[in-house]
C-alpha positions in Angstrom: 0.0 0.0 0.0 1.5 3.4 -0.9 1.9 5.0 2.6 2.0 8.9 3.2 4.0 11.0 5.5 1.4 11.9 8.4 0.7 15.2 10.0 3.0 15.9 12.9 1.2 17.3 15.5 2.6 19.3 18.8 1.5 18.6 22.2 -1.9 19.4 22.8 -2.3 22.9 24.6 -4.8 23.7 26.9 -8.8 21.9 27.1 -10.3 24.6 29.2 -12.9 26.9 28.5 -12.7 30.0 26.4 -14.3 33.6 27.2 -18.0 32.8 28.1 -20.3 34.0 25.7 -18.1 34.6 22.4 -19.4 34.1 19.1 -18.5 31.1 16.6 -18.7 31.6 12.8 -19.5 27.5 11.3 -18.3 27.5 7.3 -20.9 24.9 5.9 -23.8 25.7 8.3 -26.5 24.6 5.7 -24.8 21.3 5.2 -25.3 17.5 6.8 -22.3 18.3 9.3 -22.8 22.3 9.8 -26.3 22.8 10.2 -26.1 20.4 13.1 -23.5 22.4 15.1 -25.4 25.2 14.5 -28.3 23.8 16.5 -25.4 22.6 19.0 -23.7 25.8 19.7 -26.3 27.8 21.7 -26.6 24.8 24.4 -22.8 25.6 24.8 -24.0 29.3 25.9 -22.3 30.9 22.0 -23.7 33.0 19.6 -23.5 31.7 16.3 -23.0 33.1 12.6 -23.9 30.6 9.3 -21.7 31.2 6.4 -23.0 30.5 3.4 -22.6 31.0 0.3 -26.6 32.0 -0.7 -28.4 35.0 1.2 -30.3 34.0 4.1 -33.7 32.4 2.9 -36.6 34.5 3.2 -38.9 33.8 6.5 -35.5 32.3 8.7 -35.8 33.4 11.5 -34.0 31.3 13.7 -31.4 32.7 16.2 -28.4 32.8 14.6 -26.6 35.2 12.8 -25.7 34.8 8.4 -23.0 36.2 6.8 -23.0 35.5 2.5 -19.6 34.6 1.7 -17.8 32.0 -0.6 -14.5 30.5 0.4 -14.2 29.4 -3.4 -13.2 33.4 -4.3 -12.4 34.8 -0.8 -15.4 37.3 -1.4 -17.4 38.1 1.6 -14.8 35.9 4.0 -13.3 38.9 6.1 -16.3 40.3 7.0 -17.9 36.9 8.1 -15.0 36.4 10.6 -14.8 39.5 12.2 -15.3 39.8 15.5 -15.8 35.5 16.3 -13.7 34.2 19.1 -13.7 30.4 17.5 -14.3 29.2 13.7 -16.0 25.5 13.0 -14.1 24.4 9.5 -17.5 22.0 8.1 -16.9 23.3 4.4 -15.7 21.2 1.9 -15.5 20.6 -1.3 -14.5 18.1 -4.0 -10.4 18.0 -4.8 -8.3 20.4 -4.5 -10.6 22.7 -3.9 -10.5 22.2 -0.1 -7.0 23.1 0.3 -8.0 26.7 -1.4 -10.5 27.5 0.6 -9.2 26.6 3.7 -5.9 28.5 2.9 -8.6 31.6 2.1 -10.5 31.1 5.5 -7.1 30.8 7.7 -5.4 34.5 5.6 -9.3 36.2 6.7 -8.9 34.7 10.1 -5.0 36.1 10.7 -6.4 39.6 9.2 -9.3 39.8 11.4 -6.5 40.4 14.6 -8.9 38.5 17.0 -6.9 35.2 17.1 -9.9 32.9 16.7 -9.3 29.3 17.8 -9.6 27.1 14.5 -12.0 24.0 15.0 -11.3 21.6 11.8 -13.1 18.9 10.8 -11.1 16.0 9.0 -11.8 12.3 8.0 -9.8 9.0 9.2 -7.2 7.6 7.5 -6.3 10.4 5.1 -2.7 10.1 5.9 -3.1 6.2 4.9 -5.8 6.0 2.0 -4.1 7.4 -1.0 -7.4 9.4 -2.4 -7.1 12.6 -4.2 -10.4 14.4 -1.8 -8.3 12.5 1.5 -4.9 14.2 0.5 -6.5 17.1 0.1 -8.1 17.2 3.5 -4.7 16.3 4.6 -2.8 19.5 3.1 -6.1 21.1 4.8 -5.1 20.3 7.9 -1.3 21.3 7.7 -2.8 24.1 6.6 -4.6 24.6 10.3 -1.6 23.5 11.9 0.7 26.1 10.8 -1.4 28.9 10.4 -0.3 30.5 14.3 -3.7 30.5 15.1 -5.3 28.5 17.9 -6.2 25.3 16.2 -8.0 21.7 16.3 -8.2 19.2 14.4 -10.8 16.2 14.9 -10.8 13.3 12.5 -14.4 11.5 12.0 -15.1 8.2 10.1 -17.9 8.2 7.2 -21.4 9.3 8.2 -23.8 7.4 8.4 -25.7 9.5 5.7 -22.8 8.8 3.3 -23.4 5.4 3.7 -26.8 5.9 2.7 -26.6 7.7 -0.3 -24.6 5.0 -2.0 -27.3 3.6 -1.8 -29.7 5.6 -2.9 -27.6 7.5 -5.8 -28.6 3.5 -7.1 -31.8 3.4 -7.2 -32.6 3.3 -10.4 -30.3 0.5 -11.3 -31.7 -3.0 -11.6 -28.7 -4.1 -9.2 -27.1 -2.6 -6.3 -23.0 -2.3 -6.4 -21.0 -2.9 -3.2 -17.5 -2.0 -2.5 -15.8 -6.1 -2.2 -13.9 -6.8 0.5 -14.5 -3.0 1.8 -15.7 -2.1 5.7 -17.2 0.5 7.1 -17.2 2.4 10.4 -20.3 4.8 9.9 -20.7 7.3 12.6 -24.1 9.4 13.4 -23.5 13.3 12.1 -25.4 14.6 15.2 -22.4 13.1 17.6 -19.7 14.4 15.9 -21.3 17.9 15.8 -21.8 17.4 19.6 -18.3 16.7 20.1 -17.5 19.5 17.5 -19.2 22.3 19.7 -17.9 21.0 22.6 -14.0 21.5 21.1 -15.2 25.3 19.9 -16.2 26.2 23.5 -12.6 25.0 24.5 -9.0 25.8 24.3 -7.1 24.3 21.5 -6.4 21.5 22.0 -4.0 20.3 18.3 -4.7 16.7 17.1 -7.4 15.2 19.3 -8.6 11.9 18.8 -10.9 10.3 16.5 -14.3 9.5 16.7 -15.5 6.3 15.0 -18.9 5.1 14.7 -20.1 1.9 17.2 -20.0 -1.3 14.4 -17.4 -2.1 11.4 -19.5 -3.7 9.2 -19.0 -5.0 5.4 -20.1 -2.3 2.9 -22.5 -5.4 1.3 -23.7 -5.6 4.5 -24.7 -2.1 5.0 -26.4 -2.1 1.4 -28.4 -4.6 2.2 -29.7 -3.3 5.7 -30.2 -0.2 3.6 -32.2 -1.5 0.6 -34.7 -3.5 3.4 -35.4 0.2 5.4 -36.1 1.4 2.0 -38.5 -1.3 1.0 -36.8 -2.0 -2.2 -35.7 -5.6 -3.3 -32.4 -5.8 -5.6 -29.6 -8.2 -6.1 -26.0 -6.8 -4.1 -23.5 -7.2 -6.4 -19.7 -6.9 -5.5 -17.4 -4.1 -7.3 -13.6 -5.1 -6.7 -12.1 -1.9 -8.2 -7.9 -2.3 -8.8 -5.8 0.4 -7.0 -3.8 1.6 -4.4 -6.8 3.4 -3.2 -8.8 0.5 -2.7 -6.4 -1.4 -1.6 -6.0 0.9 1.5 -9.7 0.9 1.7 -10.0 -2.9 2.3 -6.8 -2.7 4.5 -9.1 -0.8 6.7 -7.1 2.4 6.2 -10.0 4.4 6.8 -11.1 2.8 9.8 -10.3 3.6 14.0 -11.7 0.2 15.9 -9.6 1.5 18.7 -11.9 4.5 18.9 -15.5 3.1 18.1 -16.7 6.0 20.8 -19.8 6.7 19.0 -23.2 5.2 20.3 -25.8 5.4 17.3 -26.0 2.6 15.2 -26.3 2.2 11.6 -29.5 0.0 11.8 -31.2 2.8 14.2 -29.7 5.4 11.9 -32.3 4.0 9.1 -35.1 2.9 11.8 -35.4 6.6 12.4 -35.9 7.8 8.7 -38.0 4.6 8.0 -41.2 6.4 6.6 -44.1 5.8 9.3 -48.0 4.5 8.0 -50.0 7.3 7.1 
């Protein structure tokens, strides 16, 4: 398996408490990840700000703040973080792309002179799964780690949502493709959110450890749980793709047994969406 140089990361500093009360600006607050610390943050006691980048719809009016901004361009970036004491990282995008952006939000942050602490979200094994979109979350977080600004960086394994809408991107298909030999760890969006909020209200505290969802399970597997909650019968066929990338993926390159911390399951995951007689 083609191996990469991981991230070296300094001692962790300090876990305690920032001021009471500051505000924290979450990039990506419409999406699966965001919008879910966004609902966190005010049980931490913070004010929050959504960026997006579309204007705030018409008839919100839920208690956050919005600032219109697009880390793609840099436009509307140095107004959205003035004045926050922490940042949640929960934008990405596909490629390269992420490394831009996150470069963009880290130069606004440094001009802003208010030293926000930097809360980055990152995925497991992208210092051993060879991906393009995983060695770009990787430069991301060197990125974070030398910018001079108080930084974290937590590493999640796939949501549970991802896993999902595999799935469903299929359903049209007269067959149902499965990753062979591939596991999964999937991991409920709402916990690592929690545990997202909870690292904004704190000190920096560098490389923290991952969170992992409860159960490893074959990817077949998961399809098939998944077509049943959907009510839809189809054949689960294998896809063995060739590849270092794949090759890292059935090594379990993206997986963190060690640190199966979260508590919701994969089968309640789709218990809860299952639609309800009417």
């Amino acid at each position: 398996m083609e191996r990469m140089e991981p991230v070296e990361f300094g001692d962790a500093a300090s876990t305690g408490r920032r001021g009471a009360g500051g505000s924290v600006l979450v990039t990506g607050g419409t999406g699966t990840l965001g919008r879910r610390v966004v609902r966190r943050l005010p049980e931490e006691g913070r004010a929050v700000r959504v960026l997006s980048r579309r204007p705030r719809p018409t008839g919100d009016r839920e208690p956050y703040d919005w600032a219109t901004g697009d880390l793609s361009t840099g436009e509307g970036i140095d107004a959205a973080v003035a004045g926050v004491e922490a940042i949640v990282h929960c934008a990405t995008t596909i490629g390269r792309g992420d490394v831009a952006a996150t470069r963009r939000l880290v130069d606004a942050a440094r001009r802003s002179g208010g030293d926000p602490h930097l809360v980055h979200i990152s995925i497991v094994g992208v210092d051993r799964v060879p991906f393009v979109y995983y060695r770009a979350k990787l430069a991301a977080e060197r990125i974070v780690a030398e910018s001079g600004l108080p930084w974290t960086v937590l590493r999640a394994t796939q949501f549970h949502d991802l896993i999902a809408g595999i799935v469903d991107a299929q359903r049209m298909l007269p067959v149902t493709l499965a990753l062979g030999g591939v596991r999964f760890q999937p991991v409920d969006a709402g916990e690592v959110a929690d545990r997202l909020a909870a690292l904004a209200v704190g000190g920096p505290a560098g490389r923290v450890p991952d969170v992992g969802g409860p159960q490893v399970r074959d990817h077949r597997e998961l399809t098939r749980v998944t077509l049943r909650a959907r009510g839809r019968r189809r054949p689960v066929l294998p896809l063995w793709l060739p590849g270092a990338v794949f090759r890292a993926y059935r090594e379990g390159g993206h997986l963190a047994p060690d640190r199966a911390v979260g508590r919701v399951t994969y089968d309640e995951y789709l218990a809860a969406r299952a639609p309800t007689a009417g």
